[in-house]
C-alpha positions in Angstrom: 0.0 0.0 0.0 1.5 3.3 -0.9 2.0 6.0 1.9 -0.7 8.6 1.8 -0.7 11.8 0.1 -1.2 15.3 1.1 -2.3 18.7 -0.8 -1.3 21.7 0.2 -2.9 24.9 -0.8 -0.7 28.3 -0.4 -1.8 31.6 1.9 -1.2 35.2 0.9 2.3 36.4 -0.2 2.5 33.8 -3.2 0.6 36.3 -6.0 2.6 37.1 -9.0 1.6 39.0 -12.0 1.0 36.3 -14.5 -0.2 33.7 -11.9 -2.9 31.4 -13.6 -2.3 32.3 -17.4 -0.5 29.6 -19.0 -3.0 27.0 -17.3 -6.0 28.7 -18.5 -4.8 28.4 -21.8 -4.5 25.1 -21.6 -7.0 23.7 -19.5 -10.2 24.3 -20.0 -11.1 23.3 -16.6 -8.9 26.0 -15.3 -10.1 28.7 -17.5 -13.7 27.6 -16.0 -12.6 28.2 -12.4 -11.1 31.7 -13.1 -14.5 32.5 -15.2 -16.4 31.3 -12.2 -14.2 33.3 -9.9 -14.7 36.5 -12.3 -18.2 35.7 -12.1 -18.7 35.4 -8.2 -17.0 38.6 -8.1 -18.8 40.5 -10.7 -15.2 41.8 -11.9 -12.6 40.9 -14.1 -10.4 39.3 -11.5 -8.3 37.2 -13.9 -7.0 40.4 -16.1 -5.7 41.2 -12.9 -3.9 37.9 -12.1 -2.8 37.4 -15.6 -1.3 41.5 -16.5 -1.4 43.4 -13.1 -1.2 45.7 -12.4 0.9 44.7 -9.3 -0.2 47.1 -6.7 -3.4 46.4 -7.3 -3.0 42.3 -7.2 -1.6 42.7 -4.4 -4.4 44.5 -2.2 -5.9 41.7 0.3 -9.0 41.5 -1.4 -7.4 40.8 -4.9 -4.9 38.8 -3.4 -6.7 36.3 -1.4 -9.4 35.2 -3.9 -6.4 35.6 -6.7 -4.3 32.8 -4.8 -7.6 30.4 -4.5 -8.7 30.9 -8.1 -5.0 29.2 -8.7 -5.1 26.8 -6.9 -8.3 25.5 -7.5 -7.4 26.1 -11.6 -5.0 23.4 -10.6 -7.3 20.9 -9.0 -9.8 21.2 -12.1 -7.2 20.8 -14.4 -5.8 17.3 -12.6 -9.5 16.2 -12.2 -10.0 16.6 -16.1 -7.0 14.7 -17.2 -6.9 12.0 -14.0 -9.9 12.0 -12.5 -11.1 12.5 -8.8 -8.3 14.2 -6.4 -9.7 11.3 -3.9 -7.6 8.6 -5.8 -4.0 10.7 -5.4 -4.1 12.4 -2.1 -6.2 11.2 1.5 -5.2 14.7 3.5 -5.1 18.5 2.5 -4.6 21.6 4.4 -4.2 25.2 3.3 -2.1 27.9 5.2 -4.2 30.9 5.9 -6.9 31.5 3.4 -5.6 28.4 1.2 -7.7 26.4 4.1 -10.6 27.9 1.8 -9.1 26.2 -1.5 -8.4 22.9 0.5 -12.2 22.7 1.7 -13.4 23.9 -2.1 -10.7 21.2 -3.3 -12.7 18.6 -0.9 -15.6 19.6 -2.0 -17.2 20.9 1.4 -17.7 24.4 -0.1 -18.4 25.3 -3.8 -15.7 27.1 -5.3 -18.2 30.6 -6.4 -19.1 31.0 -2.6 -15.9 30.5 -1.5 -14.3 33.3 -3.5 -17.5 35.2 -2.6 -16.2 34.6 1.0 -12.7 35.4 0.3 -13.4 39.0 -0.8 -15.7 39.4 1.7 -12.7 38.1 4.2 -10.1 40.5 2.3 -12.4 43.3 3.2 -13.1 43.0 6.1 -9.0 42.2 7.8 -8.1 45.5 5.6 -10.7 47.6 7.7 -10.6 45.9 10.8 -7.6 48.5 12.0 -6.9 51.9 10.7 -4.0 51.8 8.7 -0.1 52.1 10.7 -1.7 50.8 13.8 -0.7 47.1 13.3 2.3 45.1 12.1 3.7 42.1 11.4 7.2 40.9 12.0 9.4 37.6 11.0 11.4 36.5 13.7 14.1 33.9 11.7 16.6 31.8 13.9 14.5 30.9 16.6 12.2 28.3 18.3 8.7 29.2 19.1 9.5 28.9 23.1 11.8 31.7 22.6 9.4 33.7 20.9 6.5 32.8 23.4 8.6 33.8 26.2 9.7 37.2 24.7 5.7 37.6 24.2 5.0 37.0 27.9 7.8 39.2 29.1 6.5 42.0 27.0 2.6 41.5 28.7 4.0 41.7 31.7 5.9 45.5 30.9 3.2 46.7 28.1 -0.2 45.3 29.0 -1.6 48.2 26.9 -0.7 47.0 23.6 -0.6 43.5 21.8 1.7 41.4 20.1 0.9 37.7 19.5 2.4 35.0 17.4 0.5 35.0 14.0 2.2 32.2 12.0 4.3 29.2 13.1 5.6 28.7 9.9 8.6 26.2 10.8 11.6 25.9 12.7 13.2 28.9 12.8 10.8 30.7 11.0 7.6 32.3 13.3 6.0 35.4 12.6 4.2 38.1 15.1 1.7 40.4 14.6 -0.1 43.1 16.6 0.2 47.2 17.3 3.2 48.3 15.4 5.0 49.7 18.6 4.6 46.1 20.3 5.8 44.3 17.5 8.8 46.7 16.7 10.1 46.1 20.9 9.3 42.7 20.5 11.8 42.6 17.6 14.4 44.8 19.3 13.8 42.3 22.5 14.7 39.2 20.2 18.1 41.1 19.1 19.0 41.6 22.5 18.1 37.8 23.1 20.9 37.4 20.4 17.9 36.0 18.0 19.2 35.7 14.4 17.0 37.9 12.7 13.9 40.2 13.0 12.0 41.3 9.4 9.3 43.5 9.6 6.9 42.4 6.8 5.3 44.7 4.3 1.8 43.9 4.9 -1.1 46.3 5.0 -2.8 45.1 8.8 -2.1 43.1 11.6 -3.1 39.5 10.2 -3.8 36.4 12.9 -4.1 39.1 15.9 -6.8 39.7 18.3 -6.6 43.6 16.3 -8.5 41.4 13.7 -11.6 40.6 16.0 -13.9 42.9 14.5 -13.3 41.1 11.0 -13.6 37.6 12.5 -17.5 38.9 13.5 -18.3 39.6 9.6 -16.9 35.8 8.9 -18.6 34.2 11.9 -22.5 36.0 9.9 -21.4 35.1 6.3 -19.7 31.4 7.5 -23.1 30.6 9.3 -25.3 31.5 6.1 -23.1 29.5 3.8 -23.8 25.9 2.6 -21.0 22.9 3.7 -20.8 19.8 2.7 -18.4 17.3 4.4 -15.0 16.8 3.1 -14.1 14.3 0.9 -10.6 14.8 1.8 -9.1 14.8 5.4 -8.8 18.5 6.5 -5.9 19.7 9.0 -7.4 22.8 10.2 -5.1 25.9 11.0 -6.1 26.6 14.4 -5.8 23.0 15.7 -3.2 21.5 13.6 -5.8 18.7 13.6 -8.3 17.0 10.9 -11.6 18.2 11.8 -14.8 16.7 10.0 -17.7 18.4 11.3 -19.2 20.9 9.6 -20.5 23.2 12.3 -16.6 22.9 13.2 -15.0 23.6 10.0 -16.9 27.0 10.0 -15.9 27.9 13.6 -12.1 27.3 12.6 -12.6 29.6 9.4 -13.7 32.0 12.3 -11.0 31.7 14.5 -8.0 31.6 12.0 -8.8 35.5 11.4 -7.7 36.4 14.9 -5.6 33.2 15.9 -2.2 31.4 15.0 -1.8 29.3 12.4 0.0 26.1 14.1 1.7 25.1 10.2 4.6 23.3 11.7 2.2 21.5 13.6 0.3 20.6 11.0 3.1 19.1 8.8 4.6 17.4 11.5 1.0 15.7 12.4 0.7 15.1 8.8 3.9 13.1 8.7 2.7 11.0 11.7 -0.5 10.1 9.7 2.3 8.5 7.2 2.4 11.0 5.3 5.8 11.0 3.2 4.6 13.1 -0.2 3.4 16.5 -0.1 1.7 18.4 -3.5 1.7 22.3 -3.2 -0.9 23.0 -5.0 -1.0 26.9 -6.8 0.9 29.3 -7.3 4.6 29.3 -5.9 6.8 27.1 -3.7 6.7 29.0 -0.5 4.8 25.6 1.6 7.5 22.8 -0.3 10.0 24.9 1.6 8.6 25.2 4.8 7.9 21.3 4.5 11.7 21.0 3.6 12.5 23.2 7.4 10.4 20.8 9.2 11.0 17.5 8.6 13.6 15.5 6.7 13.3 12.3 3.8 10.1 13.3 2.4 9.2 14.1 -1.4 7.5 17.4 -1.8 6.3 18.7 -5.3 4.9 21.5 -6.8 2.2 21.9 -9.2 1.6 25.2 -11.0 1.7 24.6 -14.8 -0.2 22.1 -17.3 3.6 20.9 -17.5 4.0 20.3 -14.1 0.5 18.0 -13.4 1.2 15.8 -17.0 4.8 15.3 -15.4 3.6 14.5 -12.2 1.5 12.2 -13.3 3.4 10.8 -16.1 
């Protein structure tokens, strides 16, 4: 019996100008989902995706549906030539918004609501804190105890402001977000600590924060009017690092990953004890193979992007 198989379905950060074209040409599958995406959207979202310009792709609420409308152009396309995605992989997850794509790629949530969701989602974590209040940093060289415990010795000094880990993206690679002051000590507090490196990121708001609360109560209204149908794939949810089944569930995580941490590492490493050994980035990009790579060792991880790529894969 061969080891199990998971997708994985990228977050924002992974939009490039041209994303998605060469597929659609190719595929007619593909070109459906970015008409359907276009559709749900009443806009041209694929001009966007395909010619820029860049600025503009890369506003959150371009952005996020941008980044599902190739990945799922990806999963139609394999499903045209191969047949159902349930006969090559048994798990999927998504990092950040791409847990969206893995539930549309499992079939829980059709792929015109989703992206409906998305830019509703985009809109509402732009607005959710006036711009400069909020930041997000990448602290690189260090273990997510050290960063916890810089965290905790910074609430018990500035109780008035927040800073909270956003992404534990692998080993030695965790991200914080919260007010910009909080997360610009926090970074000077992790140089002192003799911490590798600190990166504040060029993002627009404070992403996976409790600043994001107010945008978590627009998802929690629109999650609980939209239809979902149980996975037909195993979903490792963000918030737990654990499959969750349940439908009343999956909506509640969707709900919480605005404001909470998204426990990758976790996720990759509970992955691999579910015999996991093969993991298929699904989209655009190779940001997720690498972060694979960080975490654990002697496993196969591949990337599938182009027509070229799936026929290879599957060759």
């Amino acid at each position: 019996m061969e080891a199990p198989v998971a997708f994985l379905f990228p977050g924002q950060g992974s939009q490039i100008i041209g994303m998605g074209a060469s597929l659609a040409s190719e595929s007619k599958s593909a070109k459906l989902v970015f008409e359907q995406v276009n559709e749900a959207l009443s806009e041209d979202l694929f001009s966007i995706m395909r010619d820029g310009p860049k600025d503009v792709l890369q506003l959150t609420r371009n952005a996020q549906p941008a980044i599902f409308a190739s990945s799922l152009a990806v999963v139609a396309t394999i499903e045209e030539r191969f047949g159902d995605i349930r006969k090559i992989a048994s798990f999927a997850a998504g990092h950040s918004l791409g847990e969206y794509s893995a539930l549309a790629a499992a079939k829980s949530i059709d792929i015109t609501k989703a992206a409906k969701l998305l830019r509703i989602r985009g809109d509402a974590m732009q607005s959710a804190t006036p711009v400069g209040v909020g930041a997000m940093a990448a602290i690189l060289g260090s273990e997510i105890e050290q960063v916890e415990s810089l965290i905790a010795s910074f609430n018990t000094t500035q109780s008035d402001e927040i800073v909270q880990i956003a992404n534990d993206n692998s080993p030695g690679q965790i991200v914080v977000s919260g007010h910009k002051n909080a997360v610009e000590i926090l970074c000077e507090m992790a140089k002192q600590k003799g911490i590798k490196k600190s990166l504040m990121l060029p993002v627009s708001a404070p992403f996976h924060s409790d600043l994001m609360a107010p945008a978590a109560e627009i998802m929690l209204d629109h999650l609980n009017e939209s239809e979902f149908k149980p996975p037909q794939l195993k979903i490792f949810c963000n918030v737990t690092a654990l499959v969750e089944e349940d439908i009343s569930k999956l909506r509640l995580n969707l709900v919480a990953q605005v404001t909470a941490r998204v426990r990758w590492r976790e996720t990759i490493l509970n992955l691999a004890k579910n015999g996991v050994s093969q993991f298929v980035e699904i989209g655009t990009g190779k940001v997720l193979s690498g972060l694979v790579k960080r975490t654990i060792t002697d496993v196969k991880t591949i990337s599938l992007e182009s027509y070229k790529d799936i026929t290879d894969y599957f060759s």
